[in-house]
C-alpha positions, 0 to 999 in steps of 0.5 A: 500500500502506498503511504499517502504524502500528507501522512509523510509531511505531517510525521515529519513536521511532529518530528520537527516541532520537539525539536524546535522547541528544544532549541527554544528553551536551549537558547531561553537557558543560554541566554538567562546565563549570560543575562540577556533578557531584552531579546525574545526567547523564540527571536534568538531560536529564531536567528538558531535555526534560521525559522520564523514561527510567525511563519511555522505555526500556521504552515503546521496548522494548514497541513494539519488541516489538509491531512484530516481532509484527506482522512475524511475524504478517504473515509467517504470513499470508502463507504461508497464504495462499500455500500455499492458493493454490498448492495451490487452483492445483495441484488444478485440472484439466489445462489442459495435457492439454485444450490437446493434446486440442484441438491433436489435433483437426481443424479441423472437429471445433472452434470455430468450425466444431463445438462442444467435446466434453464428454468432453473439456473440464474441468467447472467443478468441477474449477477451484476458485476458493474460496479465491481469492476467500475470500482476495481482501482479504489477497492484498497480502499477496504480493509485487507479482510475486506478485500480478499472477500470481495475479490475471491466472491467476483472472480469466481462470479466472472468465472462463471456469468459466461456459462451462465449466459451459454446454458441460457442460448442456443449454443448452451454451455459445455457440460464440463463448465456445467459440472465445474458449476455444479461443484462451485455453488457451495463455495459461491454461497459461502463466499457471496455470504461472507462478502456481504455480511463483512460489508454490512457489518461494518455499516451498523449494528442491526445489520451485523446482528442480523447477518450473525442471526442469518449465518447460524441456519438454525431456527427455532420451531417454536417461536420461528427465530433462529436460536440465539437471535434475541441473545444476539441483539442482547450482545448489541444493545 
């Protein structure tokens, strides 16, 4: 990751201001000893290290100034483009669903012995990578956990839209990419899953309780909750 240079300068000028300021009662210490007291202690620093603080004081402060805008500019960043990519993610087709639909069928109704039912299989447009890859240079604006989620989820995803397009024309898909398909869809889910609720997560704390709720797949028969739902927004509150 590049470090940004208003990160640098503003080191440097923290480095700078003890330093000054050592000078500065150095020189007050100096002068007391030999009696001077009619020069200000900041001029003779001044006429040592060849700074006016006049000068210094407000150069720190407008650096100071342009590094939190960088902060908060990056900060806005990268919430749009996290918000953007989560809801990207959470507008995508079912892969759940198609997982069990798969799951139900027989043996010789799927790859490698019959191709996928259309009827069935999600259709490209309903796995929208745009702002994915509209966004691919400011994705390091996430966290490296962040990231890797969001790249390993869309990779897969661009991987395979193609076939998806393929079963869904006339040309159709070749029953190996069919069958690789087949044997992804638990990784997709998982990854699509992980992706979604890391993003939400870091957004508020319904939403975090809500993908911990989700994520357990166990359900309470009696009240129609999943175990552990009230204890989760208990933990929140």
């Amino acid at each position: 990751m590049q470090i940004p240079f208003p990160f640098v300068f503003l080191v440097v000028i923290s480095l700078l201001i003890p330093g000054y300021f050592m000078i500065c009662l150095s020189v007050a210490s100096v002068a007391s000893s030999f009696g001077v007291r009619s020069i200000a202690t900041v001029d003779l620093a001044g006429l040592v290290t060849g700074i006016d603080l006049s000068l210094f004081i407000p150069a720190m402060i407008a650096v100071s100034g342009s590094f939190g805008l960088y902060i908060y500019r990056q900060y806005r960043q990268r919430r749009r483009v996290r918000a953007a990519i989560s809801t990207e993610i959470e507008n995508m087709a079912d892969f759940e669903e198609f997982r069990s639909d798969i799951d139900k069928l027989h043996e010789e109704e799927k790859p490698p012995n019959a191709d996928l039912d259309e009827n069935i299989t999600p259709t490209p447009e309903s796995v929208p990578t745009v702002n994915y890859e509209n966004l691919t240079d400011q994705l390091t604006l996430l966290s490296e956990e962040e990231y890797k989620l969001v790249v390993d989820l869309y990779s897969l995803l661009l991987q395979y839209k193609p076939v998806l397009k393929n079963i869904h024309s006339e040309d159709g898909a070749t029953m190996k990419n069919q069958e690789d398909l087949c044997d992804d869809m638990d990784d997709i889910v998982d990854k699509k899953r992980k992706a979604w609720g890391n993003a939400r997560m870091k957004s508020n704390v319904l939403s975090r309780v809500r993908f911990n709720i989700l994520s357990s797949n166990v359900y309470d028969m009696e009240t129609s909750l999943p175990h552990g739902a009230l204890s989760e927004f208990d933990k929140h509150k």
